[in-house]
Structure formats: structure tokens, C-alpha cells
C-alpha positions as CSV (number, residue, x, y, z in Angstrom):
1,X,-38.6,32.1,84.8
2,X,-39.3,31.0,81.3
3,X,-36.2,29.6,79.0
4,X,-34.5,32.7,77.6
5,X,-34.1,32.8,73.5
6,X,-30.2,32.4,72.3
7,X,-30.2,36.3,71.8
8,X,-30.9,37.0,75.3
9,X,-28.3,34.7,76.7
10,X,-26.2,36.6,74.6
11,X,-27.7,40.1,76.2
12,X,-27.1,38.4,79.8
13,X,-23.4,38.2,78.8
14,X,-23.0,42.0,77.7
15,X,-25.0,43.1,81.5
16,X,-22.4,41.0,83.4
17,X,-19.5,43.0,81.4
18,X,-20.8,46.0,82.6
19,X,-21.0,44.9,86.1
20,X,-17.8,43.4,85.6
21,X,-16.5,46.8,84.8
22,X,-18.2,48.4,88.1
23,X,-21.0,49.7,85.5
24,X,-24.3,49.3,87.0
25,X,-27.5,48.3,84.3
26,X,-29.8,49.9,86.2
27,X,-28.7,52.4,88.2
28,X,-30.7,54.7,91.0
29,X,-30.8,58.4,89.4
30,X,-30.1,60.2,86.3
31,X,-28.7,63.3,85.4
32,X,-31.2,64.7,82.7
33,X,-31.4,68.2,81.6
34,X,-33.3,68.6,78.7
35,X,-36.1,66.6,77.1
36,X,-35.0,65.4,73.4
37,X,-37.7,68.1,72.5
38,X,-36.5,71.1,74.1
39,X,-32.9,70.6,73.4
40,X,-33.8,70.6,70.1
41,X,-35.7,73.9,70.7
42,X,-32.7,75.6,72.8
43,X,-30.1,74.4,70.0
44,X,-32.9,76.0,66.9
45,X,-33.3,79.5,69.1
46,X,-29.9,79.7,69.5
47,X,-29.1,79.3,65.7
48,X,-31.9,82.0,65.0
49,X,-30.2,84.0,67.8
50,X,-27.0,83.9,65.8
51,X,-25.2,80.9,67.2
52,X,-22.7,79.0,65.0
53,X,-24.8,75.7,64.2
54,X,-21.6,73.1,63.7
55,X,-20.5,75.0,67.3
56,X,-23.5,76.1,69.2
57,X,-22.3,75.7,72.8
58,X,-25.9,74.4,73.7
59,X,-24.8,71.4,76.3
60,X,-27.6,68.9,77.2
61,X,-27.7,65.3,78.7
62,X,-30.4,63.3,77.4
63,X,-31.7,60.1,78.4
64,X,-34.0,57.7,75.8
65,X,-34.0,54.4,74.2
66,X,-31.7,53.7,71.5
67,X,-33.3,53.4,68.2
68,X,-30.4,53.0,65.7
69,X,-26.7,52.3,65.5
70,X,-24.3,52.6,62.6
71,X,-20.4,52.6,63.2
72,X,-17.7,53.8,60.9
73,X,-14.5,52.5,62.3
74,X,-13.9,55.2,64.9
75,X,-16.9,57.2,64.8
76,X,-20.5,55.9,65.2
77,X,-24.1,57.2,64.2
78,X,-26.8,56.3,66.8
79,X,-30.6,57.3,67.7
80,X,-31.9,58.0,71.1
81,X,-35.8,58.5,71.8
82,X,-37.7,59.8,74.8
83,X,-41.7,60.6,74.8
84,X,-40.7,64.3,73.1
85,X,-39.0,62.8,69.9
86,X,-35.9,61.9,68.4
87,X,-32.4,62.8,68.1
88,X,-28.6,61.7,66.2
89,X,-26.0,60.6,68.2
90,X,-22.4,61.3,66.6
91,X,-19.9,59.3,68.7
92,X,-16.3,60.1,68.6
93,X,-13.1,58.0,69.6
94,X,-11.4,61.8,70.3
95,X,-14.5,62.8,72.2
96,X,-15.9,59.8,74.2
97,X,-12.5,57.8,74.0
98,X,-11.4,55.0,72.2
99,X,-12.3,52.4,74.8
100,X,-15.9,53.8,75.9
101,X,-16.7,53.5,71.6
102,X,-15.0,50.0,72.1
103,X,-17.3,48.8,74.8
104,X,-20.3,50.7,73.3
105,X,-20.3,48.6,70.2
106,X,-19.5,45.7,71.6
107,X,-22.3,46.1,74.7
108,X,-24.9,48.1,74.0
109,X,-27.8,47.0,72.1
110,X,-31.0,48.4,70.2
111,X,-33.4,48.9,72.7
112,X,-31.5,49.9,75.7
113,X,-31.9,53.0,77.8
114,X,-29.0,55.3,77.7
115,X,-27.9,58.7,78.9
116,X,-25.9,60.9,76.8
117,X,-23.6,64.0,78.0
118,X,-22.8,66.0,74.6
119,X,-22.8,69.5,72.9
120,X,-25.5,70.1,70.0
121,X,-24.4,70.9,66.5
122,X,-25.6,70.5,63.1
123,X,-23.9,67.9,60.8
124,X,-23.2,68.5,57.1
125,X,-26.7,66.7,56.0
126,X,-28.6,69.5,58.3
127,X,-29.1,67.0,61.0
128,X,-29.2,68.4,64.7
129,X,-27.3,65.7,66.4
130,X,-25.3,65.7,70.1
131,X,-21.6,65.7,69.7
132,X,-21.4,62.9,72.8
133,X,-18.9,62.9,75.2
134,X,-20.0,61.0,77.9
135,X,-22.3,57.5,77.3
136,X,-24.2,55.6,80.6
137,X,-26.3,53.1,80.4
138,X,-29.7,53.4,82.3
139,X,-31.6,50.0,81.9
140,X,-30.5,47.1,79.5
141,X,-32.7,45.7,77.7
142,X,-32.8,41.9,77.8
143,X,-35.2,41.3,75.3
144,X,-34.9,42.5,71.7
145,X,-37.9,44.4,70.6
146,X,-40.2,43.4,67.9
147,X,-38.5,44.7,64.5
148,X,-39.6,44.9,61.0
149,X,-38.8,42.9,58.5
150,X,-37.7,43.1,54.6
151,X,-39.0,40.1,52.2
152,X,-38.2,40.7,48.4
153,X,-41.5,39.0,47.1
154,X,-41.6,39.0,42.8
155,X,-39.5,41.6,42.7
156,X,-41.1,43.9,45.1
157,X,-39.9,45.1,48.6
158,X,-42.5,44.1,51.5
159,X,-42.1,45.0,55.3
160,X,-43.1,42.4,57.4
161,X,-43.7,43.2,61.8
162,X,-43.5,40.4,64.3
163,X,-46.3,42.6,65.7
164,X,-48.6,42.4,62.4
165,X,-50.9,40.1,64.8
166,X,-53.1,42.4,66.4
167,X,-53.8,39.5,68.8
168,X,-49.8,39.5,69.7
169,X,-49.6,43.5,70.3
170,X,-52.5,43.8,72.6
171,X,-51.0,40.7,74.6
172,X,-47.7,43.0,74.8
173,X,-48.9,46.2,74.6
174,X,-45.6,47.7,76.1
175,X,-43.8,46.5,73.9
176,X,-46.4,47.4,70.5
177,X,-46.2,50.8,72.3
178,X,-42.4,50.8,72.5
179,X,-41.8,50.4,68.4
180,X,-45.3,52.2,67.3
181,X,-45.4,56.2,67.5
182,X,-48.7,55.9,65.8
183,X,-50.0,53.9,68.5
184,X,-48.8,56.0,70.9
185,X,-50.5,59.0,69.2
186,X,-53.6,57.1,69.9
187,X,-53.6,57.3,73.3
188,X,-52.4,60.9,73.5
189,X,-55.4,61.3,71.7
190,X,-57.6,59.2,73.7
191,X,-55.8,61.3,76.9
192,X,-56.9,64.7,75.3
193,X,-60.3,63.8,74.4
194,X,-61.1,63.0,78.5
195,X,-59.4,66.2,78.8
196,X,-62.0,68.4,76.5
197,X,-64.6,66.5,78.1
198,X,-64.0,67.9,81.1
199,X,-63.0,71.2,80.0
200,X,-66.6,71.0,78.3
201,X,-68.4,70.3,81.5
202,X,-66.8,72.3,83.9
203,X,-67.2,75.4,81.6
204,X,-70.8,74.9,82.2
205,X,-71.0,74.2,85.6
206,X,-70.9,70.6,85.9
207,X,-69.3,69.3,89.3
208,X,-67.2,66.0,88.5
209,X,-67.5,63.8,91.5
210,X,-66.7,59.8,92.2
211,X,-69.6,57.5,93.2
212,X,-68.6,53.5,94.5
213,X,-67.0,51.5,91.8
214,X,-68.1,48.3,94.7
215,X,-71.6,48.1,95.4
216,X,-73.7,46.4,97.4
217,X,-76.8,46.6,94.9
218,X,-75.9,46.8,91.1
219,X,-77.8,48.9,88.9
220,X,-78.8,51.5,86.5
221,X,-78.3,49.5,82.9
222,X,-79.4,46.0,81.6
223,X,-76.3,44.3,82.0
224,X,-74.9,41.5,84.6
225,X,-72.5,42.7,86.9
226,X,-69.0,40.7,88.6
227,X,-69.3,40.0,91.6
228,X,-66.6,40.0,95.2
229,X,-67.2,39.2,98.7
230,X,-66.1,41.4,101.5
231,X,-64.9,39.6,104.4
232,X,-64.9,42.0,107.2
233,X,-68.5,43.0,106.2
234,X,-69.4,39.4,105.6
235,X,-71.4,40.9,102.2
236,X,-71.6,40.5,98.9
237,X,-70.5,43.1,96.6
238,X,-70.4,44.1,92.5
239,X,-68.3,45.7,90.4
240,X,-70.7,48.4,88.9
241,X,-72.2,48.6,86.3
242,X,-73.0,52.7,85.9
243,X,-73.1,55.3,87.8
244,X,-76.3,56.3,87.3
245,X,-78.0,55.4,90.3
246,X,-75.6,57.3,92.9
247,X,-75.4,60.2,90.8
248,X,-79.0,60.6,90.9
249,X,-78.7,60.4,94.6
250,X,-76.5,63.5,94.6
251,X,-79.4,65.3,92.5
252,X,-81.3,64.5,95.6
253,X,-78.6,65.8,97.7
254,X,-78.9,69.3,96.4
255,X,-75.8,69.3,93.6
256,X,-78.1,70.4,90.4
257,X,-74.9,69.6,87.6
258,X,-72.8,66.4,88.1
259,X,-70.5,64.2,85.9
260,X,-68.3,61.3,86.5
261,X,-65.9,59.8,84.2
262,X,-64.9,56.1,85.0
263,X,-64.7,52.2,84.2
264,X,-68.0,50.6,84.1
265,X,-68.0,46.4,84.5
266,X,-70.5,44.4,82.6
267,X,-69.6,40.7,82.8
268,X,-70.6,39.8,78.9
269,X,-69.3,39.2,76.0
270,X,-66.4,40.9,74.1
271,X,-66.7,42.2,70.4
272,X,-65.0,45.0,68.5
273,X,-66.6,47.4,70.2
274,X,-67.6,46.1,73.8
275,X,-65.2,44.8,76.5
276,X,-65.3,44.1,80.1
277,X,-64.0,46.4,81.3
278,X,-65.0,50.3,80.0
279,X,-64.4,53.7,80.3
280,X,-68.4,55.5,80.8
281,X,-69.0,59.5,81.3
282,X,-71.9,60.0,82.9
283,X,-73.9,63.6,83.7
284,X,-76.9,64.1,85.0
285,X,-78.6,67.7,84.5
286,X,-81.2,69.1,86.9
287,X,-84.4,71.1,85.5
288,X,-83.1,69.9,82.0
289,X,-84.8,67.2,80.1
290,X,-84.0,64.9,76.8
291,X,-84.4,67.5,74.6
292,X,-81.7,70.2,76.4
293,X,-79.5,66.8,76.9
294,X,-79.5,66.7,72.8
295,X,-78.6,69.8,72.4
296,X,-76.0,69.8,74.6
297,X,-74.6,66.4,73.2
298,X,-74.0,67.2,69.9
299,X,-72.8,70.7,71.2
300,X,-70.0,68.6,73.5
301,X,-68.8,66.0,70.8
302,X,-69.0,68.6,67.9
303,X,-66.6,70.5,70.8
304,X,-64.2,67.6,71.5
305,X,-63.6,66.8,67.9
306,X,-62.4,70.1,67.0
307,X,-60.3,70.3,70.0
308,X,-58.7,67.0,68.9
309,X,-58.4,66.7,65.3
310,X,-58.5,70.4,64.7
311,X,-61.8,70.5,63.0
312,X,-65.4,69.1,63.2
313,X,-65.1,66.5,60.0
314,X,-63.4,63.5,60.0
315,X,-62.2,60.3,58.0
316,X,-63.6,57.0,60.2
317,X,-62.8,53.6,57.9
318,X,-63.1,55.7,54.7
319,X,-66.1,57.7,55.2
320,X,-66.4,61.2,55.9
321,X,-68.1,62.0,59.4
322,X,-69.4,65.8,60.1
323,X,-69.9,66.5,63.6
324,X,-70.8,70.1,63.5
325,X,-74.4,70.8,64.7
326,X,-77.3,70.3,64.5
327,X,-77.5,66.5,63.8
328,X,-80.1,64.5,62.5
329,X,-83.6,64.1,64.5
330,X,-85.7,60.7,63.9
331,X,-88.2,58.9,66.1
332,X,-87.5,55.1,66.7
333,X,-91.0,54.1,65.3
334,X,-90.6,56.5,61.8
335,X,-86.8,55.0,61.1
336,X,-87.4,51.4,62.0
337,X,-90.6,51.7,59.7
338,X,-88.9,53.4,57.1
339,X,-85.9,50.7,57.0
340,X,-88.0,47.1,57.8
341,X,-91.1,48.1,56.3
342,X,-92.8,47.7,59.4
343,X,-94.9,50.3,61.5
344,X,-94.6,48.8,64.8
345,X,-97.4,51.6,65.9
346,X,-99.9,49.1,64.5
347,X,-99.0,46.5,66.4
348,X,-99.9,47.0,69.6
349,X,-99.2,43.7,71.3
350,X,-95.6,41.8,71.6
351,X,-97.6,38.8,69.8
352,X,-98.8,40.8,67.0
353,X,-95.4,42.1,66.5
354,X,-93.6,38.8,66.9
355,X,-96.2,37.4,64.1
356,X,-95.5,39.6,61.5
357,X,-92.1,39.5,62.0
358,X,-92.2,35.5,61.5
359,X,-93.7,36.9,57.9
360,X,-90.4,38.3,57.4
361,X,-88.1,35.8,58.3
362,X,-87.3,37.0,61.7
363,X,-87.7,34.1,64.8
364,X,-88.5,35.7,67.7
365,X,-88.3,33.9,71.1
366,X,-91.5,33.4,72.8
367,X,-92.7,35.3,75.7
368,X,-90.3,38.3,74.1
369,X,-91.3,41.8,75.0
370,X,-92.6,44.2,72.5
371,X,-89.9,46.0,73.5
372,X,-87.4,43.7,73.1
373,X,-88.9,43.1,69.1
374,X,-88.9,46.2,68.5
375,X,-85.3,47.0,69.8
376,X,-84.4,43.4,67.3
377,X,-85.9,45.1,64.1
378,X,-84.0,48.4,64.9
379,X,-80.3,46.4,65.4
380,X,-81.3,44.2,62.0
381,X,-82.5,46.9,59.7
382,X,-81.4,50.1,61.3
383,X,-78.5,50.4,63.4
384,X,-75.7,49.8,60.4
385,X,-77.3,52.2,58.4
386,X,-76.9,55.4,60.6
387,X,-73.3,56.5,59.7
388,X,-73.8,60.7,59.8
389,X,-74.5,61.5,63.6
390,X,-77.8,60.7,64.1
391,X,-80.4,61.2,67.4
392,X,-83.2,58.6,67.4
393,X,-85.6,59.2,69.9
394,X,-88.8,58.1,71.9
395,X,-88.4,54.6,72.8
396,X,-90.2,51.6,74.2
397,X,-91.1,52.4,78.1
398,X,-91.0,48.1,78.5
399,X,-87.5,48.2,77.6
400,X,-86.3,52.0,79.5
401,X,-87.5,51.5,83.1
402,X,-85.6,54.9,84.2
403,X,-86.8,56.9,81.6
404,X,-90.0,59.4,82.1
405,X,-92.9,58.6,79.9
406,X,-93.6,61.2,76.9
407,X,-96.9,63.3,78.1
408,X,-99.1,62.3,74.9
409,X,-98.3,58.0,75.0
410,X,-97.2,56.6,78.4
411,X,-95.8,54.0,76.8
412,X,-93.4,55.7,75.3
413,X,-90.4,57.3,77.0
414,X,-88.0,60.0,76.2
415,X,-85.1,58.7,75.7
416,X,-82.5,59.3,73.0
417,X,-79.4,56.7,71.2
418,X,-76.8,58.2,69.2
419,X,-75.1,56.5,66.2
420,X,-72.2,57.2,64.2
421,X,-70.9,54.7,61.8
422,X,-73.9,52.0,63.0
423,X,-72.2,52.7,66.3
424,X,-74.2,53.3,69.5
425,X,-72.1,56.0,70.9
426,X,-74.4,57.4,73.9
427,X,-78.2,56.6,76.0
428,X,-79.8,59.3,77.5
429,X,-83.0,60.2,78.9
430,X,-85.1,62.6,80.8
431,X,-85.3,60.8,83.9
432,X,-87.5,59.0,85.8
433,X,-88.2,61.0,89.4
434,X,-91.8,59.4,90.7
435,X,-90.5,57.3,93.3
436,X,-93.6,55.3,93.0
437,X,-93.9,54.6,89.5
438,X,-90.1,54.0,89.6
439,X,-91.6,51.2,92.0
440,X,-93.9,49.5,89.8
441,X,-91.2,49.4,87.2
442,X,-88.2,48.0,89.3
443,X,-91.3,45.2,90.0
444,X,-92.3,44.9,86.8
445,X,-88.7,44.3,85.6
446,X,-87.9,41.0,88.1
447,X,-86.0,43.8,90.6
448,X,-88.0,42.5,92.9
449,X,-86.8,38.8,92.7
450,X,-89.7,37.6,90.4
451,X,-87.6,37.3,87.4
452,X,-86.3,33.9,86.9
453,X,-84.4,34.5,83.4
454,X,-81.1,34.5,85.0
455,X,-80.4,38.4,85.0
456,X,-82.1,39.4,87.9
457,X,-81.8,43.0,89.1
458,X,-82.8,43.6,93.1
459,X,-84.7,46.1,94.0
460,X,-83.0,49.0,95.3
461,X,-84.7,50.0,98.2
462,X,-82.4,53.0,99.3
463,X,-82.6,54.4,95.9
464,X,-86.6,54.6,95.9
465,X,-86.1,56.1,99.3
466,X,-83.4,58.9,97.9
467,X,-86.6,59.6,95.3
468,X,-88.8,60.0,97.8
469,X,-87.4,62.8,99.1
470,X,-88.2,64.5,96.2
471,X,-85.9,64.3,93.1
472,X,-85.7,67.2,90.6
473,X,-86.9,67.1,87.1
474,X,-83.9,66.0,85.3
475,X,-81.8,64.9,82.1
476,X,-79.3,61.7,82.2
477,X,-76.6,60.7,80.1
478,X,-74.5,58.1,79.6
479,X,-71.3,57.8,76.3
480,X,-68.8,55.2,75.8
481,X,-65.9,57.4,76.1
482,X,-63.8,54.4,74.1
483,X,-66.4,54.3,71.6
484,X,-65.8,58.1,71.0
485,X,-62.0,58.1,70.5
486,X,-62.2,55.2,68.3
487,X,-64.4,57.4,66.2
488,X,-61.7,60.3,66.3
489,X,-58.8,58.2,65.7
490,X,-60.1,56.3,62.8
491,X,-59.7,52.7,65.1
492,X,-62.2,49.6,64.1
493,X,-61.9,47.6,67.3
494,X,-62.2,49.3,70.6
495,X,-58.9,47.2,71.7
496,X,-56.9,49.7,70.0
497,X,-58.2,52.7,72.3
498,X,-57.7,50.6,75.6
499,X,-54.4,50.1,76.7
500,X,-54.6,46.4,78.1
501,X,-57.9,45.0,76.8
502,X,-59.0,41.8,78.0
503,X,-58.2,38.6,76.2
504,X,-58.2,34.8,76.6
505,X,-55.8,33.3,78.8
506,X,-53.0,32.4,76.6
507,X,-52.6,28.8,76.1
């Protein structure tokens, strides 16, 4: 165990007390009644009903951490807080007895968990407070929580938090969650927004279903997978890296409207808005294609938002965002023209491409796709530009091997990006269901073991054979569900929508 801080020695004394004194720290059960929240309701209704607020005979015993202590000689003012709110303690040496106030001062700290035994009344300042006659201590808290600070700096007050390093409250996010109601609010509203989605889906018929988290063949994005080993099975396995290819399969199967919302594992690098570790929704939509998939995208966020924030325009880093329908409608090749100046349509070949680019300034790697070029001038002129939500559409087949070609250029597949803010919040296409062609592309892509570039996707055998069954026509989609609530909650790194993002082992 590490060396404890002077403080918590100190702590350690006060929890032996209270063993000393047949007290236990942390004891089995409570006796709760009421959430802070609905006492406070039952003690307002009873006042509207006529009750006398300074003696309202509403009773309650309460449990939360305590936030605030103030004593006056033989009364004391204290604050308790549970996940419903807040509430005034008023501490008595006539009600609780002289020794109990004795031993709470001396004893109990900021931070501990307590239950409280008390009636409600109102104080003279309006405050609804309990009138506590009975004080037990549910966990002590060893460790003193982060507090604020006060520094008078030229004459002006400034608060300082031992948590103002964001590096520090994502390394102890119980604790950043512990002193910040705002960051809790976050991931209330990161809870309702996976909540709406759902509500959304299954409105219209979507069945949510759970497809293998470990596979045996990784698949369905550009991305490089973690790998295990499974002992029993003597076989390799990967964490996945979408779902795409198993719900598919269930398209096969006969289910015509499935979702799934889970974590998604793509061993690469971390940024503000991609880590490890993610949390994808994925739907796949039978006799649909891209274009219904659009509709229905901007239909469901426009939804969610509401739902959430209460309406469909918000504030994201001091810009207003309007999410009502209908959004904006551009194809790749007209906005990455209009923005770099350069009609990739007239440049048939990756090496023509990559040549006129070198014009520019741009230094392409050799033997880069056209694709790939393309997709470089669209993330260097483009992306950042996009902050109203915007569709962008018809991409590069080289670089969308699930996607089904357009009918007039079958190099060109339908397939859709979002972006909000210059952030890609969703992929979708109308999917790929010749088994054969699906074939030619896996190859065509290294899935078949020819790639030597390091990223080498194998070819899924068992999914070609699910296709040639006979898969129906069909639109995909695929949305960063952190991406989405950072958008809603106004958050610039996506570590402040995930509860334990991943970091570097401290040192």
C-alpha cells in the first residue's frame, strides 16, 4: 500500500475512535427512507397541503456524503448529498445529544458517508433543512477529496482546483465525479442520449440484438484490431472492430431491421476525438438504401437532440449548431473541388492526382491510392470547414470495399459521411450484397493475404458464404455514439464523455 499523506494518518485515527466506541465505519445495511429529492418533495406538498413549515412532522432518514460543516458551539450546520441533490443538516446538542455533537466534530470529516434520522423544517433563511436526531456513519472516507482553492492575485479573488488538470481528473475519475455536478450532468446526458436512440429505433421497428465482441476474423472498417488467444480452442481471436459484418449476417438470416449499440476496439492512436476503446451504434436496414439511411439520420439525431437539450439548436465551443432537418446535401467530388481548387473528376489516375497535388504543396506517398488522395485533400481542405450538419456523399469505390457502386460510375459508391463542427460523426452506405464482387474486392484489398503493408485484413470466407445465400438490398450505418454526446454537451475531447478513457501508464 502506498505511504498515506499526514492528513490520512490523521483520518486513520478518527476510524479507530469509532471502532473503539463499538461504531463500525462501514457497516452492512442502511436504513434509508427517502431520497434527498423526494424528502424534499414530501416536506414542499405538505407545506402546500397546509403543514406548519418550522413543524412539518415529515420524518426521513437520509443517507449521502457530507459536503459542508459549520459549528456554533452547541449547534452545527452541515450538508449531505446523494445522486438526487442536496440538503441542510441542523445539529442540536438537545436533539442528537451533547456527546454524539462532541464526537461528530471531532470525527467526522468532509467527504464521509453518513445517515441522518431527523424531522424536516424550514429555518428562518427559507432553508428546508432536517432537524437531526440520530447521526451514523456509513463509510469514512480516508482520503480528502480534491477541494478548491482561494488565491487573492492583485487584488482579485481566483479559485484554484487540484483537479484543474484535465490529465489528473480522467486518471481519478471517481473522484472528479465526486466534487463535479457538472460532470456528472454529462454522463446523465450521455445515459439519455443511448436512451433516445433506442427509443428512436424501436419506434420504427428496429430489433437491437448483440453480435461477438471476440472474433475469430476481424472486419468491416479499416482499422487494426487487438488481439487474445483462446486456450481451450487453441485460436486466435480479436477484439472487434464493428459490428457490421455479423449484423449483415442476420439480414441473411431473415431479421429485415437490426441495431446494436456497443464498444468497438481499434488498436490506434488516441486524439481528442478517437480512443481505444468506443462506444459504435450500428443499424442496418433491409430494402432501404443510402438515400432512406439519410433521411432517417438526420431525422434520428435531429430527434435525440431535442429529447436531450430540449430543442434542435445548440451551443458546441461557441457556435450555434441547428440540427432540425433537412441538412445539407454535397457530393465529395463538388466540395473538395470547391475548397482545394481541384476537380479530382479530371484526374483519372492516382499518379495524375498525386502530381498535381505536388503542384500544391501536398507530398503524397508513392504507390498511394487515388482513393486514398482524394480522401487527403478532403481531411486538408474540407473536413474543418463543415461545422452546420452536413451529408457529403458518393465516394471513392478503391477506398469503400462494402459499399455498392452508384448505377451511372462504378467507381463510385454510395456512401455518405456526416460532419458537424469538422467532426466526422457517422459512415453509411447502401451495401454491398454481390457475394462475388464482394470477392474481388476483399482480394483486391490484401484480404486475401496479398497485402504486405502491415494491416492486413483476411478474407472472410463465412461471410461471402452468408452473401451467397442471397442478401437483401440494403442500407448500413455506423455513428460514434461518443462523438454525438460530446456534440450535445458542448465537450472538446471525447475523454470527457467516457468515463475511464485510456491514458499512459503513469510514471
Amino acid at each position: 500500500m502506498r505511504a498515506l499523506t499526514e492528513i490520512e494518518q490523521h483520518r486513520l485515527e478518527k476510524l479507530e475512535r469509532l471502532r473503539a466506541r463499538g461504531e463500525s465505519p462501514y457497516p452492512n445495511r442502511t436504513q434509508r427512507t427517502h431520497s434527498i429529492a423526494a424528502a424534499l418533495h414530501d416536506f414542499s406538498q405538505a407545506v402546500a397541503d397546509g403543514s406548519d413549515p418550522h413543524d412539518s412532522g415529515i420524518s426521513a432518514t437520509l443517507c449521502g456524503r457530507l459536503r459542508s460543516v459549520r459549528t456554533m458551539g452547541k449547534l452545527a450546520f452541515a450538508h449531505i448529498e446523494d445522486g438526487s441533490g442536496r440538503i441542510q443538516l441542523l445539529l442540536r446538542a438537545d436533539v442528537l445529544g451533547v456527546e454524539r455533537l462532541k464526537e461528530f466534530e471531532a470525527d467526522f470529516d468532509l467527504g464521509d458517508i453518513v445517515q441522518v434520522e431527523g424531522t424536516l423544517l424550514s429555518t428562518r433563511t427559507g432553508e428546508t433543512t432536517l432537524n437531526t436526531c440520530v447521526l451514523r456513519m456509513l463509510a469514512k472516507s480516508i482520503s480528502p477529496l480534491p477541494a478548491p482553492k482561494g488565491v487573492d492575485e492583485d487584488g482579485e479573488r481566483k479559485v484554484y482546483s487540484a483537479f484543474d488538470n484535465a490529465e489528473a481528473r480522467y486518471r481519478e475519475r471517481y473522484a472528479d465525479l465526486a466534487i463535479n455536478e457538472p460532470v456528472r450532468d454529462i454522463f446523465r446526458t450521455r445515459a439519455r442520449v443511448v436512451q433516445e436512440l433506442r427509443v428512436f429505433l424501436d419506434e420504427r421497428d428496429f430489433l437491437e440484438v448483440e453480435t461477438p465482441v471476440l472474433q475469430p476474423i476481424y472486419g468491416g472498417a479499416a482499422a487494426r484490431p487487438f488481439s487474445t488467444h483462446h486456450n481451450q480452442l487453441h485460436q486466435d481471436l480479436f477484439l472487434r472492430i464493428s459490428f457490421e459484418l455479423y449484423l449483415k449476417r442476420l439480414l441473411v438470416g431473415g431479421f429485415e431491421r437490426v441495431y446494436e449499440i456497443g464498444r468497438d476496439f481499434r488498436n490506434e492512436g488516441v486524439s481528442l476525438t478517437h480512443n481505444p476503446e468506443f462506444t459504435q451504434l450500428e443499424f442496418y436496414w433491409a430494402y432501404a438504401d443510402y438515400q432512406d439511411v439519410m433521411q432517417m439520420t438526420e431525422q434520428m439525431v435531429a430527434y435525440v437532440a431535442e429529447k436531450v437539450t430540449g430543442g434542435t439548436t445548440v451551443t458546441y465551443q461557441g457556435r450555434q449548431l441547428n440540427f432540425k432537418p433537412p441538412w445539407a446535401r454535397c457530393s465529395l467530388r463538388e466540395v473538395v473541388a470547391e475548397h482545394s481548387g481541384i476537380d479530382y473528376g479530371d484526374y483519372p489516375t492516382a499518379d495524375g492526382l498525386a502530381e498535381v497535388m505536388r503542384e500544391k504543396g501536398h507530398n503524397p506517398r508513392p504507390a498511394v491510392t487515388r482513393g486514398k488522395l482524394i480522401e487527403r485533400l478532403f481531411t486538408h481542405y474540407v473536413e474543418s470547414q463543415l461545422v452546420q450538419p452536413t451529408f457529403v456523399f458518393d465516394y471513392p469505390r478503391d477506398i469503400s470495399p462494402l459499399a455498392k457502386s452508384t448505377e451511372s460510375d462504378p467507381e463510385v459508391v454510395e456512401r455518405f459521411e456526416v460532419f458537424i463542427a469538422g467532426l466526422e460523426l457517422c459512415n453509411a452506405f447502401t451495401e454491398l450484397n454481390d457475394p462475388l464482387d464482394q470477392e474481388q474486392r476483399f482480394a483486391q484489398m490484401g484480404r486475401d493475404g496479398s497485402n504486405d503493408s502491415g494491416d492486413v485484413h483476411p478474407m472472410d470466407t463465412d461471410y461471402l458464404q452468408a452473401m451467397s445465400y442471397g442478401m437483401p438490398p440494403n442500407g448500413g450505418f455506423g455513428m460514434g455514439v461518443d462523438r454525438l454526446v460530446m456534440l450535445l454537451t458542448d465537450q472538446r475531447s471525447i475523454r470527457e464523455v467516457i468515463f475511464f478513457p485510456h491514458l499512459r501508464t503513469k510514471e
